[in-house]
Structures are given as C-alpha cells and as structure tokens.
C-alpha positions as CSV (number, residue, x, y, z in Angstrom):
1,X,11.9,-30.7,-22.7
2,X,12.3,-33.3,-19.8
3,X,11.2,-36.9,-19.7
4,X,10.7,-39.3,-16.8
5,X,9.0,-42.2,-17.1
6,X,7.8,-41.4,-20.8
7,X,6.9,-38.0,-18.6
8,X,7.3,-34.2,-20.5
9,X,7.5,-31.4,-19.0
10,X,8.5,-28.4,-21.1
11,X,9.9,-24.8,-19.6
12,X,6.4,-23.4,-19.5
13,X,4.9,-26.0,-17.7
14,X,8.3,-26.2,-15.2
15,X,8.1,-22.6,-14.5
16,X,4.1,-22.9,-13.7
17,X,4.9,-25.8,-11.4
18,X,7.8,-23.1,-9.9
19,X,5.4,-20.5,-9.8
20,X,2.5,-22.5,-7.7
21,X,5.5,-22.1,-4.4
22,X,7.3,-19.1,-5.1
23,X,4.6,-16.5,-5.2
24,X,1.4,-16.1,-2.7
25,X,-0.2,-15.4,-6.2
26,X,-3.6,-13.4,-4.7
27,X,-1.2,-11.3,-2.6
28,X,0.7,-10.2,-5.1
29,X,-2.2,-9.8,-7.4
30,X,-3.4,-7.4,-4.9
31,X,0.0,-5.7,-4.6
32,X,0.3,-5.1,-8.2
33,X,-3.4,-3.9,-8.4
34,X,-2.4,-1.3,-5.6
35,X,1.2,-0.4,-7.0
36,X,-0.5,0.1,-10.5
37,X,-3.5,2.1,-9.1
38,X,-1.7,4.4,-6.8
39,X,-0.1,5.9,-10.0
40,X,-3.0,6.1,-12.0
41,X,-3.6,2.7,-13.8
42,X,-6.9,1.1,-13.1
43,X,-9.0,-1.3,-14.9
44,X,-9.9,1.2,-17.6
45,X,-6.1,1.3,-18.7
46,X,-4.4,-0.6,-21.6
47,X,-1.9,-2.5,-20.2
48,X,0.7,-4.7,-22.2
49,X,2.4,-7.6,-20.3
50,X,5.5,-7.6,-22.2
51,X,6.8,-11.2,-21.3
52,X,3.6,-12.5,-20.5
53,X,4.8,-16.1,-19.9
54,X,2.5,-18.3,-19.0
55,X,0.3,-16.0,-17.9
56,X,0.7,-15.3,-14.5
57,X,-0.1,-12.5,-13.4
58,X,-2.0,-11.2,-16.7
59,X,-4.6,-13.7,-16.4
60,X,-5.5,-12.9,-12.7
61,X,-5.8,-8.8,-14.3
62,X,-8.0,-9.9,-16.4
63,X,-10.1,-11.9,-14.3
64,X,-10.5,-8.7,-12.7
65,X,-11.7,-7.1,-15.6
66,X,-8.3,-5.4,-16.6
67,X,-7.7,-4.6,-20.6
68,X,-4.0,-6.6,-20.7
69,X,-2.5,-8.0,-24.0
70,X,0.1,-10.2,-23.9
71,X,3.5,-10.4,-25.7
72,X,6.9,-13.5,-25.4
73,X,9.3,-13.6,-27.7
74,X,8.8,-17.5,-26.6
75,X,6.4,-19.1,-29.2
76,X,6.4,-21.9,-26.3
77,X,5.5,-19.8,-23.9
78,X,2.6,-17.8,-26.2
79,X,1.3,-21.3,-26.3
80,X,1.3,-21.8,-22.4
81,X,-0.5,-19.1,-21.7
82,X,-3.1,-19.7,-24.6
83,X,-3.7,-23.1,-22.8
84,X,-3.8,-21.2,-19.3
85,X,-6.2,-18.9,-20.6
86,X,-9.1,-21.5,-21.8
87,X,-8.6,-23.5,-18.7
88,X,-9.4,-20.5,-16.9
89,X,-12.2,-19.7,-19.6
90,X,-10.6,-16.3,-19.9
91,X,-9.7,-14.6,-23.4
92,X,-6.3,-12.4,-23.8
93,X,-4.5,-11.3,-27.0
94,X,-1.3,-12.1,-27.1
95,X,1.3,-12.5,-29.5
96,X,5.1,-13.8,-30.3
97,X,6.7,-11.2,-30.8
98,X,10.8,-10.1,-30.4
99,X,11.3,-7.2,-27.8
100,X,13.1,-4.9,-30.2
101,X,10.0,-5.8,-32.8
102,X,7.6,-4.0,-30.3
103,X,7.4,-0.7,-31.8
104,X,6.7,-2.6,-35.5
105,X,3.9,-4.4,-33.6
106,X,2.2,-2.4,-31.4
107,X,1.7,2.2,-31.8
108,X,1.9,3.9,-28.1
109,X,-1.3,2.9,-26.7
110,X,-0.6,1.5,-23.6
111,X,-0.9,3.3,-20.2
112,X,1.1,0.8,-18.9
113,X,3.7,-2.1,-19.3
114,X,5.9,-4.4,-17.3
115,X,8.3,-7.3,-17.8
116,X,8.5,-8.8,-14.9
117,X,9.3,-12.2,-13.3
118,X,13.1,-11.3,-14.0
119,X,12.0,-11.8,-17.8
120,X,14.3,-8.9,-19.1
121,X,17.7,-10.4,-18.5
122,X,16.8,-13.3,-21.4
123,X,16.8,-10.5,-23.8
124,X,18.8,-12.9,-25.7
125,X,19.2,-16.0,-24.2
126,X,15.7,-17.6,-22.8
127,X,15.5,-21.3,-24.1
128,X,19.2,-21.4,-25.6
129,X,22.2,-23.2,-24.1
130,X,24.8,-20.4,-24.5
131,X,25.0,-16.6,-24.2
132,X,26.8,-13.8,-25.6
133,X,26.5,-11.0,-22.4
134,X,27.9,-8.3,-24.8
135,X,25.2,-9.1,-27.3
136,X,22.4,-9.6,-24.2
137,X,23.6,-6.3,-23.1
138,X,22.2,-4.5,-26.8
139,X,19.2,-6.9,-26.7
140,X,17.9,-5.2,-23.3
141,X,18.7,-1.7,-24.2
142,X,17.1,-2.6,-27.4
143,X,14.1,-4.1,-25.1
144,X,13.4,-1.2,-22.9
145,X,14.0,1.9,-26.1
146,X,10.4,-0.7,-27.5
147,X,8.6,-0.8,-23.9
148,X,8.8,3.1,-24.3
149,X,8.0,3.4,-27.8
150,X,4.6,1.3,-26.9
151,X,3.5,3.3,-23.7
152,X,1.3,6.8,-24.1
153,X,2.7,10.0,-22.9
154,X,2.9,9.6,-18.7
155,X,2.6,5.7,-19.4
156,X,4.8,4.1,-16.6
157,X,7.0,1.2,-17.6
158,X,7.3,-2.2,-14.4
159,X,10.4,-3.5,-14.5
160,X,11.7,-6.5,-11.9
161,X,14.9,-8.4,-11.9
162,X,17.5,-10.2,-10.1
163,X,17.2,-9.0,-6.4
164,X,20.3,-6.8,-5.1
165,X,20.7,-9.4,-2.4
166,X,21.0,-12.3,-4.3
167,X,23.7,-14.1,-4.0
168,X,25.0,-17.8,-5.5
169,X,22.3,-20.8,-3.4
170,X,20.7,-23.4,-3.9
171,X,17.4,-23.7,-2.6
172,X,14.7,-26.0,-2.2
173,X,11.3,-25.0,-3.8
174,X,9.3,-27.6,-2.6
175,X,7.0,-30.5,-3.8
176,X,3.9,-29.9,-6.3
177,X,1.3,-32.3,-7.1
178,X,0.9,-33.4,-11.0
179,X,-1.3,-35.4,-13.0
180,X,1.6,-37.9,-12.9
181,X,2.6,-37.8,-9.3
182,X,4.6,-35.3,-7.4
183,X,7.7,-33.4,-8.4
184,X,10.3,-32.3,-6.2
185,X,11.6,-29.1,-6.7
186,X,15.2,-28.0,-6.6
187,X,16.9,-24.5,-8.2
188,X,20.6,-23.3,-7.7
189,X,21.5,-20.2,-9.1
190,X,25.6,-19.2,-10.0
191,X,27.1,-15.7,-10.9
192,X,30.2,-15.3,-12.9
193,X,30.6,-11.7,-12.0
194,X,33.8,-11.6,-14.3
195,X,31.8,-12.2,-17.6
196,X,28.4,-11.0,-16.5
197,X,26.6,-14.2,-16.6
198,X,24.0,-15.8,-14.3
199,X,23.0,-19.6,-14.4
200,X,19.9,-20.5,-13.2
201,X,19.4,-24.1,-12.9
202,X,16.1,-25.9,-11.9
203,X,16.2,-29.7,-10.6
204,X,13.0,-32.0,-10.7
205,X,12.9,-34.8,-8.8
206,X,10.5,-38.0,-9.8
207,X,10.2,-39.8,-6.7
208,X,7.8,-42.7,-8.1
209,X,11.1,-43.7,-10.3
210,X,13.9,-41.8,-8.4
211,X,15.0,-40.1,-11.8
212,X,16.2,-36.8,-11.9
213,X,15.9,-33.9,-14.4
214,X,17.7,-30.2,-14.6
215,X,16.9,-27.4,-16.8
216,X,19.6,-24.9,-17.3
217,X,19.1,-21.3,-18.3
218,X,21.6,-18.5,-18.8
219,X,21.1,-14.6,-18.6
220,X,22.7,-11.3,-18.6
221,X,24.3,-10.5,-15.2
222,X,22.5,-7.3,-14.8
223,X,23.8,-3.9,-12.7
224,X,21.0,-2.5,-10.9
225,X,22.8,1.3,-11.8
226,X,23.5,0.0,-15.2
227,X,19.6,-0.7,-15.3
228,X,18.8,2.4,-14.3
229,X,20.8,4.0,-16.7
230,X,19.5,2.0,-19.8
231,X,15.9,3.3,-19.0
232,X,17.1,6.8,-18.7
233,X,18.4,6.6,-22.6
234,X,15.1,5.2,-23.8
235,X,13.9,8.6,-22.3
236,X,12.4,7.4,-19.0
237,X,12.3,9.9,-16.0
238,X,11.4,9.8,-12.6
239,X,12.5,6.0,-11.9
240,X,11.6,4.8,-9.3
241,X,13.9,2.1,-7.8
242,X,13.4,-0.8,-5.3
243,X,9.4,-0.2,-5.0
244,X,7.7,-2.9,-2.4
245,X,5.3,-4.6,-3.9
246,X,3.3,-6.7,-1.8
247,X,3.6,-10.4,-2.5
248,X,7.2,-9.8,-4.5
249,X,9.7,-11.2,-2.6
250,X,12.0,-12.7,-5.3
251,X,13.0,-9.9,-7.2
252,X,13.6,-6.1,-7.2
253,X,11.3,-3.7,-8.8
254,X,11.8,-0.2,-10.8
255,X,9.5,2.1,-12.3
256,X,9.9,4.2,-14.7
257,X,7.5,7.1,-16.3
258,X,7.1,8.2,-19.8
C-alpha cells in the first residue's frame, strides 16, 4: 500500500493505473481473439485465466461472450478484479487459488489457458519483499506441470514473459487521471543476471503535494530456452515461441499444445 496525502493505492489498483498506458487494450483484445481463434478457441471454449489479475483481459472476453474463469494466487488481486467486474456489470468466477493447487481445484476442462502479463515469473514472490530464485525456479515448473493438468486433451496453454530484448531502463509511463488528481508514472526495471533476479520498480508521482511513492517487486530471472524446456516436462508439444500478437508489445509470447 501507498499513501499520499491520506491517498491509497494498493498493487491492484497501481497496476490498473499502469495498464490504462501500456496496452491499446481493444487492440490487443482483438489480437488475442484472433491468436486464440486461429487455433481453434472461440467463444464456445472454456478458458481459465490463470493469473487473472485485475481482470484485464478476461473481462473484455467475456464482454464478448467468452466462457473465462479466473484464478490469482493474490487474494488482493481476486478482490480487484471482483470490483472490476461489477463496475463493468459483468459476472466471472474466479478464485484464490496457489498455481501448484490447480489440479486440486479445477479437473481438465479447459480448452484453453494463459498466464500472461509476465505473471509467471512471481511464482513465488508477487507481493513479498525478498526472493529465493532457486525456490521461484520449482514454483514455475510446479506452475506450468497445473496449467497442463487443467487443459483438455489438444488444450493449448498462453504463456508471456519478460521480452528477450529487455534490458535494465527506466522509463516513463505517463500521467493517468484519478479520482484524487493525476499520477505520474515512473517504472525502472534491474537484472542481476548472476543470481537470476529481476527488480521491477514502479514510481508514482503526486504532483498536487510533490510526494513520491515506489512499489518494488522481485521475480525469477527467467531463460526463454529454460522456459521452453519447463513446458516440454509438463508434457507440452509443439511450442510455439515468440508468436505476434497484435497489441503485445511488452512481452514475449509462447504457446504450447496439450
């Protein structure tokens, strides 16, 4: 949580406010729609967002009239996107639930299922001010053996993380407007190659009061071959790797088939 000015935010409602300049949402909507379609999901499909978020994109499937549940292992975030949904006066199940718990919760129903917005690599560190890599590491592997154990046979499995051509930068995301003023928006991103540990750190700026706030978040400093590898031991085949999506420009994006 932040405060300015007797102001909170919390790390749902930051990375909404990120999420409003980062993404040309009904673009990439439309890419994923495509994307999804061209290999067989449509509308009539079960598809499970597995780190659902807030609720972008999931909400805008099913405004479309797409069968998504949703699933976080952030009970913060499970709450966002419960809020996001009545604003929108849309209904989705979804549920807190741990990654390697998703083959207690759910049997293989889904045709589809993706973890995107770089979700996977806080297997074991979103909201937490320290990380383990080694034990991250496990908690992915662990992550992607469930997203398999939940699709149908020929389900396909979305993945995105951390582009190939990032490197450390800080960049400026821009202003959004709140219902306490406007927010400056500031990230920086850091890479400790050695330990396999990327710091992601997200900078609001007040300017009615000129105070400044960071949010600091720590992940798993994936390999895009080591990626690839972990989905072919959950039994994945046919991965598909670097797939343009319309409307994803901040990450990199695999598929993998069932």
């Amino acid at each position: 949580m932040a405060e300015a000015s007797g102001i909170f935010y919390s790390l749902p409602e930051v990375w909404d406010f990120c999420l409003e300049k980062i993404y040309d949402k009904e673009k990439y909507v439309k890419g994923l729609i495509s994307i999804l379609g061209q290999r067989g999901i449509t509308s009539r499909s079960k598809i499970l967002d597995a780190g659902c978020g807030s609720g972008f994109p999931s909400l805008d499937l099913v405004s479309r009239g797409f069968d998504v549940a949703g699933a976080d292992k952030s009970s913060e975030m499970i709450r966002q996107i419960r809020l996001n949904a009545k604003k929108r006066g849309l209904a989705i199940p979804a549920v807190h639930v741990m990654w390697s718990d998703l083959s207690r919760r759910f049997k293989p129903i889904f045709g589809a299922a993706y973890c995107r917005g770089n979700s996977l690599i806080y297997a074991a560190s979103w909201e937490q001010n320290w990380i383990v890599p080694g034990r991250s590491r496990e908690e992915i592997q662990k992550a992607i053996k469930n997203f398999y154990a939940v699709l149908k046979p020929k389900g396909l499995l979305y993945l995105d993380v951390t582009s190939k051509d990032e490197k450390p930068h800080k960049e400026i995301i821009g202003t959004v407007k709140t219902a306490h003023g406007d927010v400056e928006i500031e990230w920086a991103v850091q890479h400790d190659a050695k330990n396999k540990i990327r710091t992601w750190s997200i900078l609001l700026a007040f300017p009615s009061t000129g105070e400044k706030k960071i949010y600091r978040s720590y992940s798993y400093l994936i390999d895009h071959a080591e990626l690839v590898s972990f989905c072919r031991e959950a039994g994945f085949k046919g991965i598909e790797q670097y797939v343009k999506v319309p409307g994803e420009r901040n990450y990199s994006v695999f598929i993998g088939h069932k």
